[in-house]
C-alpha positions in Angstrom: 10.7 92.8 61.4 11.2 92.8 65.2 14.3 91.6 66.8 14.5 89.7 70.1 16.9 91.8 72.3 17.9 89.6 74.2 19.1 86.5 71.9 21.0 89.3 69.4 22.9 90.7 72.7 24.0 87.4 73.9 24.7 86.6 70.2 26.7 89.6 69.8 28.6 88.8 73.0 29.4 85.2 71.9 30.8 86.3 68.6 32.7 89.3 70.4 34.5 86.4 72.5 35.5 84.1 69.9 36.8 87.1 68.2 38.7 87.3 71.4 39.8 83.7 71.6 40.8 83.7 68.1 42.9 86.6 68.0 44.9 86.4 71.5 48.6 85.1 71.2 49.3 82.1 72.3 52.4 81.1 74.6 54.2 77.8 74.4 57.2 76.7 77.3 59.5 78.2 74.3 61.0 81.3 74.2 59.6 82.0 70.4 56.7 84.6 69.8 54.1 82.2 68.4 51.1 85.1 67.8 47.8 84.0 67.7 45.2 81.7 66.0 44.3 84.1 63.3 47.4 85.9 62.9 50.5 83.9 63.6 53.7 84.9 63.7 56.8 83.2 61.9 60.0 82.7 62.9 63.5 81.7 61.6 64.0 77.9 62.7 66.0 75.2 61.5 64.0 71.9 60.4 66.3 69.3 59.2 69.0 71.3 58.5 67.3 73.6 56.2 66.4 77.3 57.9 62.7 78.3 57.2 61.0 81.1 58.0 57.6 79.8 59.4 55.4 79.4 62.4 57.5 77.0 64.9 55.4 73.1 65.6 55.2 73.8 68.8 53.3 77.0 68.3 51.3 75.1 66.1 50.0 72.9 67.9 49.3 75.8 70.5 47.5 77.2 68.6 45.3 74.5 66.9 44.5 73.7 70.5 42.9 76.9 70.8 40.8 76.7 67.8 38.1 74.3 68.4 37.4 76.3 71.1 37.1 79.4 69.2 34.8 78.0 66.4 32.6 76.5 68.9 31.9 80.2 71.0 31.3 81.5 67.5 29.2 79.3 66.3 27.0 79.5 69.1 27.0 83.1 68.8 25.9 83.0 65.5 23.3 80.8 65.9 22.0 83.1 68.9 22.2 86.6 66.4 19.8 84.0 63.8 17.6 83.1 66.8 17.1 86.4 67.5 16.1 87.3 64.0 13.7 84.4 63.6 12.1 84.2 66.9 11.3 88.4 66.6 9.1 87.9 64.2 5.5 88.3 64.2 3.0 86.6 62.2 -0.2 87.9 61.0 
């Protein structure tokens, strides 16, 4: 089976860039640590009177902001590394 370079390079960077996407934290206008998509990271807030331990709303929504995003580079990506695999091959 023969690979086309260049498709499973640009794949590879796509994916590498979601990966990126995904996993940098995100900052709100709020002083909390909200992490990132993939990892978050929780915090002691009040909602309604009742103290949880959980990621804060507006961190949230920062970061579900950031996800479509995300999904879309690595999709493409993905679709590239299959391109690459498919289009490589030869046919007697």
């Amino acid at each position: 089976m023969k690979i086309d370079v260049f498709w499973a390079v640009i794949g590879a960077l796509l994916v590498a860039l979601a990966l990126l996407i995904l996993l940098t934290p995100v900052s709100t206008q709020f002083a909390d640590p909200c992490g990132s998509v993939l990892m978050p990271a929780k915090t002691p807030y009040s909602d309604g009177g009742e103290l949880v331990f959980a990621n804060t709303p507006p961190c949230h929504d920062a970061r579900m902001a950031r996800l479509p995003i995300g999904v879309v580079v690595g999709v493409a990506g993905l679709a590239a590394a299959v391109f690459s695999l498919v289009s490589g091959r030869r046919r007697n």
